[in-house]
C-alpha positions in Angstrom: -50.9 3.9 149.9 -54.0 3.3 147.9 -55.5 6.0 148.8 -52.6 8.6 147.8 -52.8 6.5 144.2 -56.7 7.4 143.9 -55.9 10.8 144.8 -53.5 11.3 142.6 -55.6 9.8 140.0 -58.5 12.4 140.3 -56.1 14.8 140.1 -54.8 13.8 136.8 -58.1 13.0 135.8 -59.5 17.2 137.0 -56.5 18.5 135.4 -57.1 16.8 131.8 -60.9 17.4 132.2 -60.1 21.0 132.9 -57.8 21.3 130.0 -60.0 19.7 128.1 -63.0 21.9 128.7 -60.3 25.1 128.0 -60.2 24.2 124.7 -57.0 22.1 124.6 -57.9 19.5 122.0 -59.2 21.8 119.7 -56.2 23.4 117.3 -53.5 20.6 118.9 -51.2 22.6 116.2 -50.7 25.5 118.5 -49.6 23.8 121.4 -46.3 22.3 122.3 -46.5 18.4 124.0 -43.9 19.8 126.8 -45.7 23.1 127.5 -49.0 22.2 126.7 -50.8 22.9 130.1 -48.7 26.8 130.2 -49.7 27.3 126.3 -53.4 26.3 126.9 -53.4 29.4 130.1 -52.0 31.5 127.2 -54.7 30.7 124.7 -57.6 31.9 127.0 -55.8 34.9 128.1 -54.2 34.1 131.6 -50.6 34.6 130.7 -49.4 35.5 134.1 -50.6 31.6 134.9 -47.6 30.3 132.7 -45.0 31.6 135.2 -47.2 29.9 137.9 -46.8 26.6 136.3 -43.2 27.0 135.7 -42.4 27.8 139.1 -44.7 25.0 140.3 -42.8 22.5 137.4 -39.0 23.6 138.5 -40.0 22.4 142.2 -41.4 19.6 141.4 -37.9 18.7 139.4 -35.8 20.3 141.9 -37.5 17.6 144.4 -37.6 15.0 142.1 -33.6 15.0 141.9 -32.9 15.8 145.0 -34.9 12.5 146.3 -33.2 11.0 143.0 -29.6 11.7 144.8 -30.7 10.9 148.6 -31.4 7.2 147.3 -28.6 6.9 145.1 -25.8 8.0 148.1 -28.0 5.2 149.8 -27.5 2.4 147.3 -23.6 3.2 147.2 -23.1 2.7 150.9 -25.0 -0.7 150.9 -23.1 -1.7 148.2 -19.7 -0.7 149.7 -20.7 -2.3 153.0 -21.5 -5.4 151.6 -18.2 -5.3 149.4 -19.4 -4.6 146.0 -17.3 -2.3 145.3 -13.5 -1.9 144.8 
């Protein structure tokens, strides 16, 4: 477990440096809090990145809400089983 948290942690950590060093924090004006990473690939010219990231952000919700509902089911049938429900 600890080591999935540490490398998840550089992760984060290459990922800010590298938007960072792309000129991210430089005209903050420009770039949207929600799409910042997508409108920073537009800035230096690699638009076809955007979609990339999109893609890669609609999985990542996709599985997010699916695990969101797997658990939830989960909870209900404890709770029914153990009569907490009517």
């Amino acid at each position: 477990m600890i080591e999935t948290v540490i490398i998840c942690t550089l992760l984060y950590v290459g990922v800010a440096l590298s938007l960072a060093g792309m000129g991210l924090g430089t005209n903050t004006n420009s770039f949207s809090p929600e799409t910042a990473m997508a409108d920073c690939f537009q800035a230096v010219g690699l638009g076809w990145m955007t979609y990339v990231i999109y893609v890669c952000a609609l999985f990542g919700l996709t599985a997010s809400i699916s695990t969101n509902f797997m658990a939830t089911v989960r909870v209900v049938q404890s709770f029914g089983r153990d009569g907490l429900l009517p």
